[in-house]
N, C-alpha and C positions, 0 to 999 in steps of 0.2 A: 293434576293438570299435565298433559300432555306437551314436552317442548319440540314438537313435532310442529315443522316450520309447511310442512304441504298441507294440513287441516284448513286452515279456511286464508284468503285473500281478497278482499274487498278493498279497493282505490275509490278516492275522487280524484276529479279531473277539474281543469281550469284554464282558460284561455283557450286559441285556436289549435287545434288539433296537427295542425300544419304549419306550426310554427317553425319557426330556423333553431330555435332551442327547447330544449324539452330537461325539465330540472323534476327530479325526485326528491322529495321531500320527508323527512321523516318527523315524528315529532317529539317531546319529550317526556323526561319519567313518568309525571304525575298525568299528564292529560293527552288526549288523543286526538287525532288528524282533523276532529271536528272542531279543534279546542276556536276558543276566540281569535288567538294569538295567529296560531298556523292559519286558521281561514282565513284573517285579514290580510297575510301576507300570501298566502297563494291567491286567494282572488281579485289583488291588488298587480302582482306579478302578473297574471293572466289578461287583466288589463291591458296590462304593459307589453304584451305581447308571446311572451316565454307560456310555454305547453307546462302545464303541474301535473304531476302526480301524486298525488299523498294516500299512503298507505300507514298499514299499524302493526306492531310485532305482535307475536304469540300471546305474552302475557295479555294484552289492553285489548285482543280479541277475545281473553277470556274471560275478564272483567266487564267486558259488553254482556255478552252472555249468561254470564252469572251473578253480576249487580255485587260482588265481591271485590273487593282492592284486592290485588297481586302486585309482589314485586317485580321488578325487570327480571326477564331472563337472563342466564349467564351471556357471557360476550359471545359465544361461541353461535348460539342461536338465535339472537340479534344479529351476527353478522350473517349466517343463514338467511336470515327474511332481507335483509338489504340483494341479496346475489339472486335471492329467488325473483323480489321485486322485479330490479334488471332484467334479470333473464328472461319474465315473461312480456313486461309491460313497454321495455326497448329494444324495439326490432333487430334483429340479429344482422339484416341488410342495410339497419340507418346509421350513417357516418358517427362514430363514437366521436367525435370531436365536438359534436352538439350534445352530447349528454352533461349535464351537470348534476351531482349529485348535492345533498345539503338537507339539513337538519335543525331541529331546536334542541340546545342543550345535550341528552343524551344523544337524539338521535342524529347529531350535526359529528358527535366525537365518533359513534361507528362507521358513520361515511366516510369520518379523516382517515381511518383505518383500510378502508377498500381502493379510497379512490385513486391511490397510483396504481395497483393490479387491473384495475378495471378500466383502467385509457380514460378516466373523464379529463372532460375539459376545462372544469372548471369545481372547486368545491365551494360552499357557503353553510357559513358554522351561526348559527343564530343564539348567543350568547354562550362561549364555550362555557366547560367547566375545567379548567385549568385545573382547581384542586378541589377539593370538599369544602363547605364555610368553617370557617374557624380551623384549618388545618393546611396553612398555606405550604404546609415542609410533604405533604403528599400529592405530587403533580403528577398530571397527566397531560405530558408535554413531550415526552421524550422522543416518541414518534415525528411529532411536528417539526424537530430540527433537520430532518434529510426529507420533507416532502416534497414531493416533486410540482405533483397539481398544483396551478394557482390558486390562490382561496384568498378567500375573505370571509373575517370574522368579527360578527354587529357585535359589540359589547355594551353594554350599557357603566356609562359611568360610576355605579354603584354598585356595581352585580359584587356580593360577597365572594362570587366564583371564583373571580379574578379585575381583581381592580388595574386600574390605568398602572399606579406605581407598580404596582406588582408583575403585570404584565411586560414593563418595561425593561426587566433584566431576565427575560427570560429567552435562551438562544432559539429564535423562530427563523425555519427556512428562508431565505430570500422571496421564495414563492408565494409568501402572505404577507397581506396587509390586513389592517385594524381601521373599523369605523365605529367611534366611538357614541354612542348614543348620549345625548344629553340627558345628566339626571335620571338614567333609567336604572331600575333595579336587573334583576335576573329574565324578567320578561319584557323586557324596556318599559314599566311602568314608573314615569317622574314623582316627585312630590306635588301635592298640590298648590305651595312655596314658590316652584318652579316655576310656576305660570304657562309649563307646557300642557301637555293633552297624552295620555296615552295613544291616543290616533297620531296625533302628531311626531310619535316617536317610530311609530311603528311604520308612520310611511318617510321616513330619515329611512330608516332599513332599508325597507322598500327601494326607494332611489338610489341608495348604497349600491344594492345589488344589481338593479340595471345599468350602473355604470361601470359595475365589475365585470356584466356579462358583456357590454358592449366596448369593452377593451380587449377582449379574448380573442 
């Protein structure tokens, strides 16, 4: 396989094309821009007003095509296919101060990595991964204590990632705030105990984010 990030690029789109904000979306390790998860919140988002973009990196383009699981590519060319994205699909002439970048799980931690070089407006992390499960002594947070973008990061209360306590002492930029999902696991899915709804949790997010983008 090939981690040549120019080979193929296919996006969907959502919402008015004309919108005041335009958010790129990526999605995460196991499933792709089509997954359940990311469609309900960009076509929920697009609803709501905000322009989507969702695209897919190298590897899950090659697992389309080849009906093959593949791992993530290295960081290096995941953050390639985020610059490419940008590059092509946000007008070089449109005010970067409506761009929003944001992701699920992996792809929300490579956007935290671009998006002060890239002038966005705003980040959204859709269940980070703070550390590996079962491995809370290996974080991936260090970057998060000088970012600048404002961001917002949907957590679910359960997510092995990074739970509420654990989240709590960890030094985050001033620039981010925490919305905690109720009862969600890694993909904000509740117990069924819960008495909530996976929809239910997913549109928490949802409203999460529209009131993150309309503080901006």
């Amino acid at each position: 396989m090939s981690d040549n990030p120019e080979e193929e690029l296919d996006v969907l789109t959502d919402g008015p094309p004309g919108a005041d904000w335009t958010l790129v979306l990526a999605h995460g390790a196991g499933q792709g821009m089509d997954s359940p998860f990311v469609a309900h919140i960009a076509s929920a988002l697009g609803r709501a007003g905000v322009w989507v973009i969702r695209f897919e990196f190298p590897y899950m383009v090659e697992m389309r095509r080849t009906g093959t699981r593949k791992p993530p590519n290295r960081e290096s060319v995941l953050l390639e296919r985020w610059n490419l994205v940008i590059d092509r699909e946000f007008a070089a002439d449109t005010d970067a101060r409506r761009l929003l970048l944001g992701g699920k799980s992996l792809g929300g931690r490579m956007a935290s990595l671009i998006a002060d070089e890239r002038g966005a407006a705003g980040l959204v992390c859709l269940g980070y991964p703070f550390h590996p499960p079962g491995k809370p002594d290996r974080l991936r947070t260090e970057h998060l204590t000088a970012l600048r973008t404002p961001t917002l990061i949907c957590q679910g209360t359960r997510d092995t990632f990074g739970k509420p306590e654990e989240v709590a002492g960890y030094a985050l930029a001033p620039s981010m705030r925490l919305a905690w999902i109720e009862d969600g696991d890694h993909s904000f899915k509740p117990r069924r105990q819960s008495g909530r709804t996976w929809e239910q949790n997913l549109d928490q997010a949802v409203e999460a984010v529209v009131d993150f983008v309309s503080s901006l």
